[in-house]
C-alpha positions in Angstrom: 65.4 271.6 -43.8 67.7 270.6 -46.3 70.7 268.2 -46.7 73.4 267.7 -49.2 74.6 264.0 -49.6 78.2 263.6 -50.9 78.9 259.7 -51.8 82.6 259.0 -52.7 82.0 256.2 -56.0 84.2 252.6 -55.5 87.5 253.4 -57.4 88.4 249.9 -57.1 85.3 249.0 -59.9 87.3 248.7 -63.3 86.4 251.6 -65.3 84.1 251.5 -68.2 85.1 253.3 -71.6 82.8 256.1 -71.3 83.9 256.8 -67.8 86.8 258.6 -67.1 89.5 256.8 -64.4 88.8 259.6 -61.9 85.0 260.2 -61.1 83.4 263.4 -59.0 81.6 262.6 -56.0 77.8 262.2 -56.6 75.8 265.0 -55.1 72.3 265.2 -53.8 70.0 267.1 -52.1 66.7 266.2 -50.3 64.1 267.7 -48.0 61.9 266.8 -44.7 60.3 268.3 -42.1 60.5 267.2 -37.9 56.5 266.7 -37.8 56.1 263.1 -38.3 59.6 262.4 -36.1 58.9 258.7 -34.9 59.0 258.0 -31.7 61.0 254.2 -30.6 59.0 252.0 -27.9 61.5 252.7 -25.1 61.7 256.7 -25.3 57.4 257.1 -25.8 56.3 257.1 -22.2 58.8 260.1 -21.3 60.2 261.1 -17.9 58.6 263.4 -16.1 61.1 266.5 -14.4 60.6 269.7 -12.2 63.5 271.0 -12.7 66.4 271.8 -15.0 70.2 273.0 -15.4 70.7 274.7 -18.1 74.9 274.7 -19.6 76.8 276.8 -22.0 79.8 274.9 -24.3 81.7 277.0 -26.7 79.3 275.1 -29.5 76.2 273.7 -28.1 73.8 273.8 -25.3 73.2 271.2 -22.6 70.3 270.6 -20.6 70.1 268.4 -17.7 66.2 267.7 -16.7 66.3 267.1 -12.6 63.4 265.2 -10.8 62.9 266.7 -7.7 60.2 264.3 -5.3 63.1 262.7 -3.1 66.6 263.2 -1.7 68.7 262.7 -3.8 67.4 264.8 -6.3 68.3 263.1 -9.8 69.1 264.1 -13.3 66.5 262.1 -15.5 67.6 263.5 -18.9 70.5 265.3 -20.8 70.0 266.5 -24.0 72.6 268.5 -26.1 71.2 271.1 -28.6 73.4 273.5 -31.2 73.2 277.0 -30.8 71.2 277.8 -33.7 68.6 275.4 -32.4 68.8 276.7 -29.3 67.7 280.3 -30.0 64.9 278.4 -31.7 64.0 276.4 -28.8 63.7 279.6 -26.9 61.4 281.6 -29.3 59.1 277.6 -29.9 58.6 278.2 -25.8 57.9 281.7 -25.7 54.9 280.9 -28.2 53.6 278.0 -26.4 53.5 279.9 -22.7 51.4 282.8 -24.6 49.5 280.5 -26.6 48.7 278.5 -22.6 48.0 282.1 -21.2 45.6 283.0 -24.4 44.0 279.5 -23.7 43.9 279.5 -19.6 45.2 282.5 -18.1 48.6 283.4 -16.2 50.7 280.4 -16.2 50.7 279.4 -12.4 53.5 279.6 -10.3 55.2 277.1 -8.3 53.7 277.5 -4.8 56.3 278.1 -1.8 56.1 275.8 1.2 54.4 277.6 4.2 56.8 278.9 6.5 56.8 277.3 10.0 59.5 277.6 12.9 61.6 274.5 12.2 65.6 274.7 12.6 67.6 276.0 9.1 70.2 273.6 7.8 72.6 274.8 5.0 70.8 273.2 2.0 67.0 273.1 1.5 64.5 272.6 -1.0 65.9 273.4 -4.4 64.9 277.1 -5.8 65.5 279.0 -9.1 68.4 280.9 -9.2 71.6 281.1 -11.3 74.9 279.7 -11.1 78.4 281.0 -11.5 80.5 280.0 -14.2 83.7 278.0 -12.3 87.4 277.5 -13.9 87.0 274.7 -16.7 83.8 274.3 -16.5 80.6 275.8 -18.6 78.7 279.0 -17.4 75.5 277.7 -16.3 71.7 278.8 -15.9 69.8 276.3 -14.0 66.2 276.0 -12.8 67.0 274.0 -9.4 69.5 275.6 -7.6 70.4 274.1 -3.8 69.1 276.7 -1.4 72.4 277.8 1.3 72.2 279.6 4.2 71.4 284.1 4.3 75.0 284.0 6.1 76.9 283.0 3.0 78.3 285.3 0.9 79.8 283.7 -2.0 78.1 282.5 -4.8 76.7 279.1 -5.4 79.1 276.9 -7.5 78.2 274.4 -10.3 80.5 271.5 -8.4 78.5 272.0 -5.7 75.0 271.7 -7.3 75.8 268.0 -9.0 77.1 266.9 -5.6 74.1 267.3 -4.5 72.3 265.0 -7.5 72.1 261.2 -8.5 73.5 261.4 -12.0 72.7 257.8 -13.2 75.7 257.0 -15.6 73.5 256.5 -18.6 72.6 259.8 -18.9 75.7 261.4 -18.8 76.9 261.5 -22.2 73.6 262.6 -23.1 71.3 263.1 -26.4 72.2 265.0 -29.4 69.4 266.9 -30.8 68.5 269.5 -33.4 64.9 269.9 -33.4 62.2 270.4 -30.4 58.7 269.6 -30.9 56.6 271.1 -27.8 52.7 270.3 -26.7 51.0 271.8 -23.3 47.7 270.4 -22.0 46.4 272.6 -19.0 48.7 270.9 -16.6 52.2 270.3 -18.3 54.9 270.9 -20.9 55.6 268.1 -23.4 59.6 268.4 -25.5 60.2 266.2 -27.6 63.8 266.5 -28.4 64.5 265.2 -32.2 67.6 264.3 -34.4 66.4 265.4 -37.4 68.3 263.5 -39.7 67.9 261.0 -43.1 65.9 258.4 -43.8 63.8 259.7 -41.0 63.3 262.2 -37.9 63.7 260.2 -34.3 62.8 261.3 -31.2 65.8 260.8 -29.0 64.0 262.0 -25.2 60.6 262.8 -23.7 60.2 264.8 -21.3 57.0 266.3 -19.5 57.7 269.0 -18.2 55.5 270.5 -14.4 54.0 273.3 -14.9 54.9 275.9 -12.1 58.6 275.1 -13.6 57.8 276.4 -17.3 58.5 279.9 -17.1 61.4 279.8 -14.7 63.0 277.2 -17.1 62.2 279.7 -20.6 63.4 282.6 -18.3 67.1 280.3 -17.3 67.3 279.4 -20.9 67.0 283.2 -22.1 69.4 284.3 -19.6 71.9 281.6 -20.6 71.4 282.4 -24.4 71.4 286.2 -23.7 74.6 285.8 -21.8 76.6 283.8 -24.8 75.5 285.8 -27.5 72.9 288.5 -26.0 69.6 289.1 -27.0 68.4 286.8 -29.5 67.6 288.9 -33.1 64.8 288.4 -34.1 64.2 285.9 -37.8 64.9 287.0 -41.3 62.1 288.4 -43.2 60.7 285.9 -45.4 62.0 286.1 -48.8 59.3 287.2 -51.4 60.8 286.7 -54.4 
């Protein structure tokens, strides 16, 4: 990746004879890679999620991670990634399920709860699904969608779905990143979301992702993507020259 720095020079310093009154900004340029991102005290143990919303803005991507073990269900994360990085993103997660199915097989599925003859209510446990895009607010793809009733025949709306969440108010303005680093052992995901930026690369969240939720989550994120720009083309050929 590479930067240009613009510095404005002090035009209150008295100028010397061999500089003229008016100087040009000074220009630089200067290169780094995400690998060695550090990672601060506070965000290196991660949070661990099940689920996740996935949100379209007119210039960026947002991603709530959900944790899904009581009632309320809760939002443990947001981070907010550019377009670009998002495409990106997509392709980084694609290569990490095949490399996990080269390595151990089919990545393994969520398993359903067994069916037994209790009474429905109108909300259940939390399924994959998509949401509709409402007036004013971003189309979103989510991961956990609130499970309604066979009888109802509109769709799900995105008001609805955050009614049904804790939203801690830390977490609501969310993490801006523009780099994703991603690890899987046998059992889980691991993103790293990084601000790549000068002197040096930070991760900004951790999040370790559960398994049976890997493949829903790439397939709401492609759908998302696909719907905002369509299919994703695939990277420039190198250039050889």
């Amino acid at each position: 990746m590479t930067w240009s720095l613009f510095a404005v020079p002090d035009e209150s310093a008295e100028p010397s004879d061999d500089r003229p009154h008016s100087s040009p900004p000074l220009h630089a340029q200067f290169h780094f890679q995400p690998i060695a991102a550090r990672v601060p005290e506070p965000v290196s143990p991660g949070q661990f999620a099940n689920g996740a919303i996935v949100m379209t803005g007119p210039h960026e991507f947002l991603i709530d991670f959900v944790l899904r073990l009581h009632q309320p269900n809760s939002v443990v994360g947001r981070v907010i990634l550019p377009h670009e990085v998002t495409r990106q993103f997509i392709r980084a997660l694609e290569s990490n399920i095949e490399q996990y199915e080269q390595m151990f097989g089919p990545v393994p599925p969520a398993p359903l709860p067994i069916k037994r003859n209790t009474p429905t209510t109108d909300t259940g446990p939390i399924e994959p699904g998509i949401v509709d895009n409402t007036a004013g607010v971003p189309s979103a793809s989510v991961t956990p969608v609130p499970r309604v009733a066979s009888s109802r025949s509109q769709p799900i709306q995105i008001d609805e779905i955050y009614d049904g969440l804790k939203f801690p108010e830390r977490h609501q303005p969310g993490c801006y990143a523009n780099a994703v680093l991603i690890r899987h052992t046998n059992t889980e995901f691991c993103f790293d979301f990084v601000a790549n930026f000068y002197p040096r690369p930070v991760v900004v969240h951790r999040f370790f992702f559960a398994l049976g939720q890997v493949v829903p989550f790439y397939h709401s994120l492609k759908h998302s993507f696909d719907q905002r720009f369509g299919r994703p083309q695939p990277d420039p050929p190198a250039d050889s020259s």
